[in-house]
C-alpha positions as CSV (number, residue, x, y, z in Angstrom):
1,X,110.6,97.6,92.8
2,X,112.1,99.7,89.7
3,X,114.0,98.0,87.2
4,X,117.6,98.8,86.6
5,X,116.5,99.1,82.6
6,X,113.3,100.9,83.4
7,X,114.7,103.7,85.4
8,X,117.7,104.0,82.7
9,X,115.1,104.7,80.5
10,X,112.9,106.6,82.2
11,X,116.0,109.0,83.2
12,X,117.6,109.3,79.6
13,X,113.9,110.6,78.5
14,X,115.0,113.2,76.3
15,X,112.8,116.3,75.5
16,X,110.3,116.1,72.5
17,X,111.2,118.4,69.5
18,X,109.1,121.2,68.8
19,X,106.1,120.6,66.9
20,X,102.8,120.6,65.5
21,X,100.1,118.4,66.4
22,X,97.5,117.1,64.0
23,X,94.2,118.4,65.6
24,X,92.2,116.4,67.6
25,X,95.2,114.5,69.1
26,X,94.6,113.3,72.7
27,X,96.9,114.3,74.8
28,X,98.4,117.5,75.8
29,X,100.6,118.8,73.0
30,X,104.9,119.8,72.7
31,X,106.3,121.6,75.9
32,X,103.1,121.4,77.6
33,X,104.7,119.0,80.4
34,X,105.1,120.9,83.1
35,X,104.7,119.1,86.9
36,X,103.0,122.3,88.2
37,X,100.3,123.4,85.5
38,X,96.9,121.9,86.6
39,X,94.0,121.9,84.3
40,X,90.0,121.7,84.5
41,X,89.5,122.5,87.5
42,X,86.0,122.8,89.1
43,X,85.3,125.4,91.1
44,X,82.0,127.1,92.0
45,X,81.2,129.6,95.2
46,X,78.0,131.7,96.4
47,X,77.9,135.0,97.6
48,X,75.9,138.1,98.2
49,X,76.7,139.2,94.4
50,X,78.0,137.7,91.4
51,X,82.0,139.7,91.7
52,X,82.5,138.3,95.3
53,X,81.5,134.7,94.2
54,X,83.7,134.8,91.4
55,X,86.2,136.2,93.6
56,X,85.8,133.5,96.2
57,X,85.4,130.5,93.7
58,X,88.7,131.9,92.1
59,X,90.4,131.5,95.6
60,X,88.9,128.0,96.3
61,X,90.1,126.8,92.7
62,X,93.6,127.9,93.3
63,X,93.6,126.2,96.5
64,X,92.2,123.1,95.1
65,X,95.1,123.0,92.3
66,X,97.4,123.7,94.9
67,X,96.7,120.2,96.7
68,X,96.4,118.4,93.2
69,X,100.3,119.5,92.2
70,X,101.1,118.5,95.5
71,X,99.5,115.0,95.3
72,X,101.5,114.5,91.8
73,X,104.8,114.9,92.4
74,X,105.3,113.6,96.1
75,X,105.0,109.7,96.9
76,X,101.6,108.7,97.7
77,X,102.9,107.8,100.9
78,X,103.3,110.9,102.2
79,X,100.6,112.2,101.3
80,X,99.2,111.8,104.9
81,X,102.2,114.6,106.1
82,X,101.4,116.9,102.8
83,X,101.0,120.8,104.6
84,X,97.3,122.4,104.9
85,X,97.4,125.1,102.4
86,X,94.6,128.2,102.7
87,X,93.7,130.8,99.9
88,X,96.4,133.3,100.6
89,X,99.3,130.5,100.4
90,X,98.1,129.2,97.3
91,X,97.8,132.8,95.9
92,X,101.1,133.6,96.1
93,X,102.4,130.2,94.3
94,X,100.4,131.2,91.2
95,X,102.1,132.0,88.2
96,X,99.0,132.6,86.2
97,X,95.6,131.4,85.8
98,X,92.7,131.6,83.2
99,X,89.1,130.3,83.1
100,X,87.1,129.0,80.8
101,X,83.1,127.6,81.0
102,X,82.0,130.6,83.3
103,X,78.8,131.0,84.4
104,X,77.3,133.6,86.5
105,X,74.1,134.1,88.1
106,X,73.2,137.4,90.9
107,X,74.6,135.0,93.7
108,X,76.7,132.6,92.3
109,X,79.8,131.5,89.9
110,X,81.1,128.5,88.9
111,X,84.3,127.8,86.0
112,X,86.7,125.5,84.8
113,X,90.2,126.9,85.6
114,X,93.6,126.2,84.6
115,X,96.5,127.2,87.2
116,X,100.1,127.1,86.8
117,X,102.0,127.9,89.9
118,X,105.9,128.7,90.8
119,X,107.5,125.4,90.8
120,X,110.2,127.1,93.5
121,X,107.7,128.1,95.8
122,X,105.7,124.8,95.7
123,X,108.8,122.9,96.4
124,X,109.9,125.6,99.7
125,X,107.1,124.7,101.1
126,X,107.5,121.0,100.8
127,X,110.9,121.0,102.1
128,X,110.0,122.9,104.6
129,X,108.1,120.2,105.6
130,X,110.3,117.9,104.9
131,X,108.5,116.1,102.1
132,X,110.4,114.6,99.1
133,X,109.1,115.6,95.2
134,X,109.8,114.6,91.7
135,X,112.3,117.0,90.2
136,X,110.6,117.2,86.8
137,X,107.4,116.2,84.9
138,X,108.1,113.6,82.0
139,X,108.1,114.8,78.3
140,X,104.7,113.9,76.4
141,X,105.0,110.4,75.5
142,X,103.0,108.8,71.9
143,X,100.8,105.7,72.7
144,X,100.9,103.2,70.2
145,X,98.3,100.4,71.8
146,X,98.4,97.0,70.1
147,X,95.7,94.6,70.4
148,X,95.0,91.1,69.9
149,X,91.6,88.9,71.0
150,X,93.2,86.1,71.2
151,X,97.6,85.1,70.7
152,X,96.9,83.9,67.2
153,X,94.9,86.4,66.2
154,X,95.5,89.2,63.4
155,X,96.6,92.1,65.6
156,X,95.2,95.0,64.9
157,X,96.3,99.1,65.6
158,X,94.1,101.8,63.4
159,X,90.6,99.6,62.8
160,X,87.7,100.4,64.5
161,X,87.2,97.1,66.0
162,X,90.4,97.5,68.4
163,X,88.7,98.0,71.7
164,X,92.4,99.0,73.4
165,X,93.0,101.9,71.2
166,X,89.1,102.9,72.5
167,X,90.5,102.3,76.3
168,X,93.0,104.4,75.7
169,X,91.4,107.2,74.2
170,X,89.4,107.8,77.1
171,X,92.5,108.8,79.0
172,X,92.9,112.1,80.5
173,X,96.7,112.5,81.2
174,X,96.8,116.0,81.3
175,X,97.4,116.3,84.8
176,X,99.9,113.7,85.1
177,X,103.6,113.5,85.7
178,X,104.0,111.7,82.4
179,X,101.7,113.4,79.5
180,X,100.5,110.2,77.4
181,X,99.3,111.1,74.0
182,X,97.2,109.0,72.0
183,X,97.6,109.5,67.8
184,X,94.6,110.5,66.0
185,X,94.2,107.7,63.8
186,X,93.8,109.3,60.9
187,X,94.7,108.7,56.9
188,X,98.7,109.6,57.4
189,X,98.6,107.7,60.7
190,X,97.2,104.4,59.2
191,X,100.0,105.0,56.3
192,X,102.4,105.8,59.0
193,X,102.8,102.2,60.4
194,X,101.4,98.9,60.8
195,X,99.8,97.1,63.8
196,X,102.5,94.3,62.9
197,X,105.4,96.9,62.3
198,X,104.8,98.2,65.8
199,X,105.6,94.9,67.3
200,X,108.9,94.8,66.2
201,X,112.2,97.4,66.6
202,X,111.2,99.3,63.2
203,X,113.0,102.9,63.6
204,X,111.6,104.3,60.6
205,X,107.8,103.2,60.7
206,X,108.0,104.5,64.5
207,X,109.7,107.6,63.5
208,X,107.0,108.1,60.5
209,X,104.6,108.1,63.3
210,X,105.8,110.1,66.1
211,X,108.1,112.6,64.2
212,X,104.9,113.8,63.1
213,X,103.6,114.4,66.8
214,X,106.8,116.1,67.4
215,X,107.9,113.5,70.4
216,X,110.8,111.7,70.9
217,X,109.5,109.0,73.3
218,X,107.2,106.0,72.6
219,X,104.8,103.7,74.4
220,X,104.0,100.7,72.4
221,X,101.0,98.7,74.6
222,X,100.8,95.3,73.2
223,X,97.3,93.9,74.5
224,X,96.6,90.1,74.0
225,X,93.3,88.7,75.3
226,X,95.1,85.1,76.5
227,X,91.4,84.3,78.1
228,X,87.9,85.4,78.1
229,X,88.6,87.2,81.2
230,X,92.4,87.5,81.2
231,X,94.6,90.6,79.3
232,X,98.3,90.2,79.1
233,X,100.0,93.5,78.4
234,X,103.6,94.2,77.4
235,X,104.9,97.8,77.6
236,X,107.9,98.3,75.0
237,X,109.2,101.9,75.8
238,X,112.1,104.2,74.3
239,X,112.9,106.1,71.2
240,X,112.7,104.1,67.8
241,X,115.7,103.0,67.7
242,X,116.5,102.1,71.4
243,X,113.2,100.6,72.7
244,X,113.1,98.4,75.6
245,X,110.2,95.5,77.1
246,X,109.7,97.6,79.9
247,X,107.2,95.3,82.1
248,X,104.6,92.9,81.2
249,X,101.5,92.1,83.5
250,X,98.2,89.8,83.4
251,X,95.2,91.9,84.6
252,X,92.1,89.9,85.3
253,X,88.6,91.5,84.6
254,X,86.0,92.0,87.4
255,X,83.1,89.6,87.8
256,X,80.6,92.2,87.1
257,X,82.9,94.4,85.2
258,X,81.7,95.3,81.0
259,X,84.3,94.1,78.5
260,X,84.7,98.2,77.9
261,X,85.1,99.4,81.0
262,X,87.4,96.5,82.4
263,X,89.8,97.1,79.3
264,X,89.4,101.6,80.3
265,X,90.6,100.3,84.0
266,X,93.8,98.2,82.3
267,X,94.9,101.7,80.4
268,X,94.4,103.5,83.6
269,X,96.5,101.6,85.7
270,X,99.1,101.4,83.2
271,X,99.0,104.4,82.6
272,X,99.5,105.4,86.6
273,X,102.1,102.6,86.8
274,X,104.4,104.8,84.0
275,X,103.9,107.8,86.2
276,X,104.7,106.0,89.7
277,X,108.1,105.1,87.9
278,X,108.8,107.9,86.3
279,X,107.8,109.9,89.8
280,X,110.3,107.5,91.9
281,X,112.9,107.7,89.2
282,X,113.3,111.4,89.9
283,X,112.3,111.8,93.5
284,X,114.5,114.2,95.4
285,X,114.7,113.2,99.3
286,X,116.7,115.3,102.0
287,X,120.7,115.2,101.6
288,X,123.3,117.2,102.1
289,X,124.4,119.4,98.6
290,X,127.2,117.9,96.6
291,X,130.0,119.3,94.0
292,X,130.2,118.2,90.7
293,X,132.4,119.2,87.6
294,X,131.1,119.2,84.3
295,X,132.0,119.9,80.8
296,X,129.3,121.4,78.8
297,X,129.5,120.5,75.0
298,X,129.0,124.1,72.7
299,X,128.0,124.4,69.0
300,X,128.0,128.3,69.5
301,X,127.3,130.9,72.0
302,X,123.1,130.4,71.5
303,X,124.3,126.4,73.3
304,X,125.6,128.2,76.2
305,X,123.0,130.2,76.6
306,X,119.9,128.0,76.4
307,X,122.4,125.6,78.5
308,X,123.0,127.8,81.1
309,X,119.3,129.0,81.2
310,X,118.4,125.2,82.2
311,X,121.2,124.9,84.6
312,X,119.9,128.5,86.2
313,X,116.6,127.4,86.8
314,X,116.5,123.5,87.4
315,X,115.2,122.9,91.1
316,X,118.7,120.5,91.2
317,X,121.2,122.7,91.1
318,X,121.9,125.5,93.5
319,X,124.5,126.9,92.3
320,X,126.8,126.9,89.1
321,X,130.3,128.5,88.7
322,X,132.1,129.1,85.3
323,X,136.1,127.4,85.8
324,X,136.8,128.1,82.3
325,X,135.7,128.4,78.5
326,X,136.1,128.2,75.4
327,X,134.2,128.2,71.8
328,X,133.4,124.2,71.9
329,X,133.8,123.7,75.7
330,X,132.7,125.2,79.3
331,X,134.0,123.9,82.5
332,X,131.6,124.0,85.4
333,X,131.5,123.4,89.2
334,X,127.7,122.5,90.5
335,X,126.6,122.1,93.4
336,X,123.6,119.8,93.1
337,X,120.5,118.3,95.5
338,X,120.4,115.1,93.3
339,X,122.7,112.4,91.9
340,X,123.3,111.7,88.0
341,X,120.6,109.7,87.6
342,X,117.8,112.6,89.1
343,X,120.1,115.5,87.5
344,X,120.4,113.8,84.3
345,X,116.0,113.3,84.8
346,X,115.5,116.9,85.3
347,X,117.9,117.8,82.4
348,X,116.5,115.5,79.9
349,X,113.1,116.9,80.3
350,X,114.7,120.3,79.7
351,X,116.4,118.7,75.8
352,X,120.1,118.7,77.5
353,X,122.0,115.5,77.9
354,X,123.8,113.9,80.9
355,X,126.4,111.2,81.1
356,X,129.4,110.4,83.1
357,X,132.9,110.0,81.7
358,X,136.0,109.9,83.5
359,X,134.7,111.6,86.7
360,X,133.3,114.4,85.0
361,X,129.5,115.4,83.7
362,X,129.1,115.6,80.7
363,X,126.4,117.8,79.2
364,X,125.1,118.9,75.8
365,X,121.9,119.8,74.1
366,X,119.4,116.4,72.9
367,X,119.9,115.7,69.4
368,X,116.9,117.0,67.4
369,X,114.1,114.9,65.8
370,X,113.3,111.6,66.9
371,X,115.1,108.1,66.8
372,X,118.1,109.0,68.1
373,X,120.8,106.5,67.9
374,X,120.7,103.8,70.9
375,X,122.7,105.0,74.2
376,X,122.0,108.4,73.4
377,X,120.6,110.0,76.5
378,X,120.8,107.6,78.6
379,X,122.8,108.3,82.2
380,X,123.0,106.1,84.8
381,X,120.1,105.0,86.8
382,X,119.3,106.7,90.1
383,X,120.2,103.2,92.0
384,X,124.2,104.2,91.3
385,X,124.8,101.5,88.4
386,X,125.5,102.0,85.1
387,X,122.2,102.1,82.9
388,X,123.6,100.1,79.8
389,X,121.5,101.5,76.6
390,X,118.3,99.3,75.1
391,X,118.9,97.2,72.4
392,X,118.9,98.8,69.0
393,X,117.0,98.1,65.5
394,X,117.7,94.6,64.1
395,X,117.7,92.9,67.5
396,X,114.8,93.1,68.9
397,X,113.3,94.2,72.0
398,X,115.4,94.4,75.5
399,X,114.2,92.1,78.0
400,X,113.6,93.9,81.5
401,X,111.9,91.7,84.8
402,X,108.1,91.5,83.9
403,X,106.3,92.9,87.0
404,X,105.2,90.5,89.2
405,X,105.2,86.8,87.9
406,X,101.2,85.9,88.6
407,X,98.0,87.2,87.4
408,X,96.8,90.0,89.4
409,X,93.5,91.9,89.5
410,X,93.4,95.5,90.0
């Protein structure tokens, strides 16, 4: 079961600010979230010359990426129902394509592709089916992991004997729902922040760190070995200045499970668990269309026209009609597929923000750069009560249900 918080925060994700990352960053880099890119793909095929088996393995990788953007933004439990797809359905979904690693001999070709497909056409075909998806793919988020070996022990962030921050680098989010990105550790990373100013609400050592990543969300993974084979992990998510204890959960290591490998396993699953609640947070099930009326905030015409861009392509909204306008205000009617909570999911991954205020939406473009003020950007959680905003700096971290209340082994 979702928190109340966790969705609230999940929802009022806002999108990251456009940036530069510091090479050698892991994780995919500002406005490369996207649910229906997929990325290193295998795909080999013989044939009676070298142009039809590159033809053919071409066909079989799109297929295959088809099936894997499929997989990530429907619920795992209907996967079962998910439609058969063959090389000429998944050819028309693709957008574009590119390969990379090709090799080539007289009968055979094998690559490494990457596929981005039409998210429209990907989500015809599951409602044809009548299969629910997630609206919209998360915004990169920045990993901060924390680690201590035992609860009084110095905790440490940058040094090279912090086996969590070695977990997590081995973690290949690129093909998920919610981009993770780990920082690079480097000189201006170690300045950045503290393994002990992480732990606490401190807007402006988090906002030294991931204003230079050019995110706006945060994962701070506090690790604390509380027994040879037991790791106790908090999850404190959010902006800088509005971050939230998100879950915590003991995870027991395997009897024949390596120290390395058993900590790899604990990122993994964390990492999965953030996507699973980000994917049920914006799921959009079958329902009958419904009206909204919203008021669009404007700092100039460029606002309504990156605004109404969004509004003309979100897989939410059906159809949008201008009631009126002026310089600092439009009034819309939209007819929508989701309630505030997915809408304002879908939006916020597109750097607009939605709220609700006297029966009317409320829209306007994210405020740039990092650490916005707490309650920005946060709309009300998809279960129909109001999200009430993290606590901010000076107080801090919210307190969320852990998940789970026993040690469990995964």
């Amino acid at each position: 079961m979702i928190s109340a918080l966790l969705v609230a925060l999940l929802v009022g994700a806002v999108l990251a600010v456009a940036g530069t990352a510091p090479a050698g960053a892991q994780g995919p880099g500002p406005g490369e979230a996207t649910g229906y890119t997929v990325r290193a793909v295998a795909t080999e095929a013989e044939a009676a010359d070298p142009a039809a088996a590159r033809d053919q393995a071409i066909a079989a990788g799109q297929v295959k990426a088809l099936q894997e953007v499929m997989r990530r933004i429907t619920d795992p439990a209907d996967h079962g129902r998910l439609p058969p797809v063959d090389a000429s359905t998944a050819r028309g979904m693709v957008e574009t394509y590119s390969l990379a690693a090709e090799r080539t001999t007289d009968t055979a070709y094998r690559a490494m592709m990457t596929v981005e497909f039409n998210g429209d056409a990907v989500r015809g075909l599951l409602r044809t089916h009548g299969i629910a998806f997630a609206a919209s793919a998360s915004a990169p988020v920045l990993v901060v992991p924390v680690y201590q070996s035992d609860p009084l022990a110095t905790a440490l962030l940058w040094e090279d004997t912090n086996p969590w921050l070695a977990a997590w680098r081995q973690q290949d989010s690129g093909n998920m729902l919610m981009p993770l990105e780990v920082p690079t550790g480097d000189l201006r990373d170690v300045t950045s922040i503290t393994a002990e100013e992480a732990l606490v609400p401190d807007s402006t050592a988090l906002d030294r760190l991931i204003s230079r990543y050019g995110h706006s969300r945060v994962l701070v993974a506090h690790a604390v070995r509380t027994a040879p084979n037991m790791l106790t992990v908090s999850l404190n998510y959010g902006s800088p200045r509005a971050m939230a204890r998100t879950g915590k959960q003991t995870i027991q290591r395997g009897p024949d499970e390596d120290d390395a490998a058993f900590l790899i396993r604990a990122a993994t699953e964390l990492a999965r668990r953030m996507e699973s609640d980000w994917r049920q947070a914006t799921m959009v099930r079958g329902g009958a269309a419904r009206q909204a009326t919203a008021l669009v905030t404007l700092g100039g015409f460029d606002d309504w026209v990156a605004i109404r861009r969004v509004l003309e392509r979100s897989p939410l909204v059906s159809d949008m009609r201008v009631q009126a306008m002026s310089r600092e205000m439009a009034q819309l009617t939209l007819t929508v597929l989701g309630d505030i909570g997915q809408v304002g999911a879908a939006l916020a991954s597109e750097g607009l923000t939605l709220t609700e205020r006297g029966g009317y939406w409320m829209i306007g473009r994210a405020v740039a750069g990092p650490g916005a003020g707490p309650g920005a950007g946060y709309p009300y959680p998809s279960d129909g009560s109001q999200g009430a905003a993290p606590q901010g700096q000076g107080s801090g971290y919210g307190q969320a249900p852990e998940y789970g209340g026993t040690a469990t082994t995964w």
